[in-house]
C-alpha positions as CSV (number, residue, x, y, z in Angstrom):
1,X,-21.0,-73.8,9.0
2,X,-17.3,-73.4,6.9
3,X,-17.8,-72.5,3.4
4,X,-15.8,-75.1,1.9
5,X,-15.8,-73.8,-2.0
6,X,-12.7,-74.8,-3.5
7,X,-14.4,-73.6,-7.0
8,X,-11.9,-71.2,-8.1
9,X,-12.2,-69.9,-11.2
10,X,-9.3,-70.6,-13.9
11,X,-9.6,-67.4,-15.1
12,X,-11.0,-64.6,-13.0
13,X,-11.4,-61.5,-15.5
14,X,-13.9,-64.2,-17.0
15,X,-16.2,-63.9,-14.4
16,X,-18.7,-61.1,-15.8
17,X,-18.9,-63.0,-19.3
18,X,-19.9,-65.8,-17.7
19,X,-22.8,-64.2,-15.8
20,X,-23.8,-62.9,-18.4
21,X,-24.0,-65.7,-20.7
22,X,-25.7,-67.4,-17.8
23,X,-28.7,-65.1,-17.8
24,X,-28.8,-65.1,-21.8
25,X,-28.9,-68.9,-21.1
26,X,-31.9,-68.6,-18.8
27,X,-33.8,-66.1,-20.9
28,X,-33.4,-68.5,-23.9
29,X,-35.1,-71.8,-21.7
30,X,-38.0,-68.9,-20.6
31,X,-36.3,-68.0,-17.3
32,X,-37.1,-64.4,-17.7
33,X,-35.5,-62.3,-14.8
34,X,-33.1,-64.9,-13.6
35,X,-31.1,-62.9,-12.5
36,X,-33.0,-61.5,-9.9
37,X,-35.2,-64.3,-9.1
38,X,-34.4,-66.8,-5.9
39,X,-33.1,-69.2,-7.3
40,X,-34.8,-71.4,-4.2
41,X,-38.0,-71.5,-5.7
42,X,-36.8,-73.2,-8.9
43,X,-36.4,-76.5,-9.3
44,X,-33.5,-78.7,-9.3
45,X,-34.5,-79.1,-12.9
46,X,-34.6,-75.5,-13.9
47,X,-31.7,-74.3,-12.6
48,X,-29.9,-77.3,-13.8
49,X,-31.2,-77.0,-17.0
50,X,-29.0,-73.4,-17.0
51,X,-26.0,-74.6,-15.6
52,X,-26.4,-77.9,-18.5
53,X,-27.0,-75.6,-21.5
54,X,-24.2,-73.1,-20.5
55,X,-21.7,-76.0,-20.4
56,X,-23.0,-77.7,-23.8
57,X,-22.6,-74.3,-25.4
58,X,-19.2,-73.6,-24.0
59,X,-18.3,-77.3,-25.0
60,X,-18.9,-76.4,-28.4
61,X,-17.1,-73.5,-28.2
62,X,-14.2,-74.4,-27.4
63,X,-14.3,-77.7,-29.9
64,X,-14.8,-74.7,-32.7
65,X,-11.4,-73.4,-31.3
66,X,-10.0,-76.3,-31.4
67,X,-10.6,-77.2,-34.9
68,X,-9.7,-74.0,-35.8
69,X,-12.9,-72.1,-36.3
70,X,-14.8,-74.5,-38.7
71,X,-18.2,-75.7,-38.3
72,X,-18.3,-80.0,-37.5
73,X,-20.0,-81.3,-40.7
């Protein structure tokens, strides 16, 4: 089987941050130990619930960047 990934990431040096916000992510939803846990015996539902509430977060980030730092009213 190819490995077809064409996921490459925009900004490589970003790659540890990301990690780890992913496991504060999981710790915060009660994923203790994410990162070492097979993430095959979690559900579709879990582990999209990580993936979901990392990209709300960095949504939100980047809309406080955007607006120039300030809190949305």
């Amino acid at each position: 089987m190819t490995n077809n990934n064409n996921n490459n990431k925009a900004v490589p040096a970003a790659k540890a941050a990301l990690n780890q916000m992913k496991l504060e992510t999981a710790n915060e939803l009660g994923l203790s130990n994410y990162e070492n846990m097979d993430k095959g015996n979690l559900t579709a539902r879990q582990n999209g619930y990580v993936g979901g509430s990392m990209t709300k977060k960095l949504v939100e980030m980047a809309e406080q960047q955007m607006s120039g730092g300030q809190q949305p009213k």
